[in-house]
C-alpha positions as CSV (number, residue, x, y, z in Angstrom):
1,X,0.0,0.0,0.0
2,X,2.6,2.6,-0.6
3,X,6.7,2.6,0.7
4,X,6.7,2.5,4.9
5,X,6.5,5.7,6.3
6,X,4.8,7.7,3.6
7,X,1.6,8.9,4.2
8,X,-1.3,8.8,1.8
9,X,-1.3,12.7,0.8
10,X,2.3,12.3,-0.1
11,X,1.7,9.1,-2.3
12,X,1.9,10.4,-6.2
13,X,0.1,9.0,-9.3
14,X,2.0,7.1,-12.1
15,X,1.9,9.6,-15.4
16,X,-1.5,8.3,-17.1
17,X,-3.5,8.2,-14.1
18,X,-4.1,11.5,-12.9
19,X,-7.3,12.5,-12.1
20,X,-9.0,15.0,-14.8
21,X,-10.1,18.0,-13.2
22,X,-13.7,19.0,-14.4
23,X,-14.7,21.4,-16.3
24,X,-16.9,24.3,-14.9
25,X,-19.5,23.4,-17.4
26,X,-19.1,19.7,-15.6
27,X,-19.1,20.4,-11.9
28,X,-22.4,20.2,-10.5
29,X,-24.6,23.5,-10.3
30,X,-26.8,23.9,-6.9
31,X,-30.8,24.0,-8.1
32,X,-31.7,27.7,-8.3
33,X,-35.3,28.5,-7.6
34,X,-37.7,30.1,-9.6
35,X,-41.7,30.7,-9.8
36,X,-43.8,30.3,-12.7
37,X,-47.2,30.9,-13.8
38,X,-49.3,29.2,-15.8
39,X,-52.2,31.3,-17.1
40,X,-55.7,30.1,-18.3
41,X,-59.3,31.0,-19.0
42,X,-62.4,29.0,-19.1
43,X,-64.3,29.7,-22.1
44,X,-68.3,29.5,-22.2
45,X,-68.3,25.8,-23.4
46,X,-65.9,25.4,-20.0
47,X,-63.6,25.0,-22.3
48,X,-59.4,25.2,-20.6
49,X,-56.8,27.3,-22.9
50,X,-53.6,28.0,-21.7
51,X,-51.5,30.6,-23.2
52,X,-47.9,30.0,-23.7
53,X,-44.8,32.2,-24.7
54,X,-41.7,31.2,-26.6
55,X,-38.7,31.4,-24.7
56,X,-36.2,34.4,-25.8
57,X,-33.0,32.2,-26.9
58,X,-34.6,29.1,-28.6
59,X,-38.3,30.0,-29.4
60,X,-39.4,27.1,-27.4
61,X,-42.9,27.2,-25.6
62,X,-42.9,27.2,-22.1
63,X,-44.9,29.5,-19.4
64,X,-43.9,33.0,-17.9
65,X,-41.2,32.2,-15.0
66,X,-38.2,34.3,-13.6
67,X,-36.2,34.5,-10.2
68,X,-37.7,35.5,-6.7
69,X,-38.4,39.1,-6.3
70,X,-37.5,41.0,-2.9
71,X,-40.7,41.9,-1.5
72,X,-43.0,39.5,-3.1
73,X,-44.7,36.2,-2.8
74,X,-44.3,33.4,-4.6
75,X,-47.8,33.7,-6.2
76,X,-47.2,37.8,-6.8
77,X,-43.7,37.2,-7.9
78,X,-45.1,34.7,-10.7
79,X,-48.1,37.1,-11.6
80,X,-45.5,39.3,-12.3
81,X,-43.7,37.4,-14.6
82,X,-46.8,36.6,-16.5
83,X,-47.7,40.4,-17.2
84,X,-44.0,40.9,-17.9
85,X,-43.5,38.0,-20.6
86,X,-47.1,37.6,-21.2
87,X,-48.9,40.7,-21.0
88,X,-51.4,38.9,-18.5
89,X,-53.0,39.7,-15.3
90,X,-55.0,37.7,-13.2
91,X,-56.1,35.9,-10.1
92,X,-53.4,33.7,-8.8
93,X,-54.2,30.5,-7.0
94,X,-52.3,27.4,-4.8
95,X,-49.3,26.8,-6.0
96,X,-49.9,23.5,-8.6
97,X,-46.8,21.8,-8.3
98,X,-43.0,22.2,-9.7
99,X,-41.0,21.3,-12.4
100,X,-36.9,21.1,-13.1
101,X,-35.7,21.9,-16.3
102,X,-31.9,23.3,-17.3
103,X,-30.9,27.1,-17.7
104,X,-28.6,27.6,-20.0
105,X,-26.1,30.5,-19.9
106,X,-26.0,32.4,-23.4
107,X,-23.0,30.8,-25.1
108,X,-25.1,27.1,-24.1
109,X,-21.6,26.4,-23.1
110,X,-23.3,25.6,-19.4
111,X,-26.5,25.4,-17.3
112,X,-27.9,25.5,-13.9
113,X,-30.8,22.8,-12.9
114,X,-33.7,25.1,-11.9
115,X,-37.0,24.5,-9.7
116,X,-39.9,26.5,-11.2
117,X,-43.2,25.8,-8.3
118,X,-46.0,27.0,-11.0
119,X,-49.0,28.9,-9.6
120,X,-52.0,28.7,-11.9
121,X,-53.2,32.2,-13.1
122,X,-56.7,32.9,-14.3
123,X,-56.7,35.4,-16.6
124,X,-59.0,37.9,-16.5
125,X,-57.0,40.7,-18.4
126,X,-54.7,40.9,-21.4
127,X,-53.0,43.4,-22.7
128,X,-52.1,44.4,-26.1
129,X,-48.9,45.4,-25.8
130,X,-46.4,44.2,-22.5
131,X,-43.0,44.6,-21.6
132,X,-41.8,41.5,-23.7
133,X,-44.3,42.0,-26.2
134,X,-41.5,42.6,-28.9
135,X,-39.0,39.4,-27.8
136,X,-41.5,37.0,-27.3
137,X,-45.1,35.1,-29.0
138,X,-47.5,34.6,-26.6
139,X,-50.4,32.3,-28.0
140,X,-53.4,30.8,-26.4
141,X,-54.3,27.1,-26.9
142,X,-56.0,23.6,-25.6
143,X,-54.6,21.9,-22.8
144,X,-53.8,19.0,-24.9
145,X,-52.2,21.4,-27.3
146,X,-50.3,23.2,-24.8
147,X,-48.9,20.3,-23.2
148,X,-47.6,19.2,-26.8
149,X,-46.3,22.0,-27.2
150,X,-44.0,21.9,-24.1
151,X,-40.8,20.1,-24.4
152,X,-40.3,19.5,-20.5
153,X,-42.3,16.2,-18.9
154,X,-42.8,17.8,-15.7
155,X,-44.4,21.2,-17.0
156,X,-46.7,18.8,-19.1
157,X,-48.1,17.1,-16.5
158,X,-48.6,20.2,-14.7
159,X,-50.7,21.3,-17.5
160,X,-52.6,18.5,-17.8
161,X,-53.1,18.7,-13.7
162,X,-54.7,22.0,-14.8
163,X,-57.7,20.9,-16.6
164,X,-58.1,17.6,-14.2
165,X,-58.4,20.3,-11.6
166,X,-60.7,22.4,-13.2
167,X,-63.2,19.5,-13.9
168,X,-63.2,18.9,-10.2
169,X,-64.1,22.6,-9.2
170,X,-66.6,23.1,-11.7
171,X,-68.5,19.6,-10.7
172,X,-68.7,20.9,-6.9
């Protein structure tokens, strides 16, 4: 196990076997919180839509989400984001669960796992023009199309959750 006397932080590797340092894009990232909303309306058939937005960097559909903000809630803080990125504003309810998905820095060169707790938001005003109106589309649709739409499992379910939800509240 090594020459008498020599202790184990002395003990060198033979050339070859060195241990590769990782990379910063390799080393694992502490989860980073974040609160979403997911905003819908009930049409007069009781119809669910959900309106998405396309992400800024890859166009993708997801919901309105950002970081904590001093001074808010997590419900406010997501209602927030929806009038920012959506141009929506609303009654927010319970929070309806959480999804992870991967934040990517700009180059994509690394990302940072992220915990989104969504908070359903019903609609009941939309605005012409918002904030992001000019970096993002905002576009309402089915459940079933918006959970299509969505490339992340966990948000999917969470939009499916929605309508199973609203079935349940407008049976009572």
């Amino acid at each position: 196990m090594g020459v008498k006397g020599e202790s184990l932080t002395s003990l060198t590797w033979l050339e070859g076997n060195e241990i590769p340092k990782k990379s910063a894009a390799e080393k694992p990232q502490p989860t980073r919180l974040q609160y979403g909303a997911l905003p819908y309306r009930i049409l007069d058939d009781a119809t669910v839509e959900v309106l998405l937005v396309t992400s800024r960097a890859t166009k993708q559909w997801i919901i309105p989400k950002g970081w904590p903000i001093k001074g808010l809630k997590p419900g406010k803080a997501a209602a927030r984001e929806a009038y920012e990125e959506a141009g929506v504003r609303g009654r927010v309810g319970h929070a309806l669960g959480n999804y992870i998905y991967d934040k990517h820095n700009r180059t994509r060169q690394a990302s940072t796992p992220c915990k989104v707790h969504v908070f359903p938001l019903v609609v009941t005003r939309q605005s012409r023009d918002w904030p992001e109106a000019k970096e993002r589309e905002a576009q309402w649709c089915s459940v079933s199309e918006a959970a299509s739409r969505v490339g992340n499992e966990g948000l999917r379910a969470l939009i499916l959750r929605l309508e199973a939800l609203n079935g349940q509240s407008s049976k009572k």
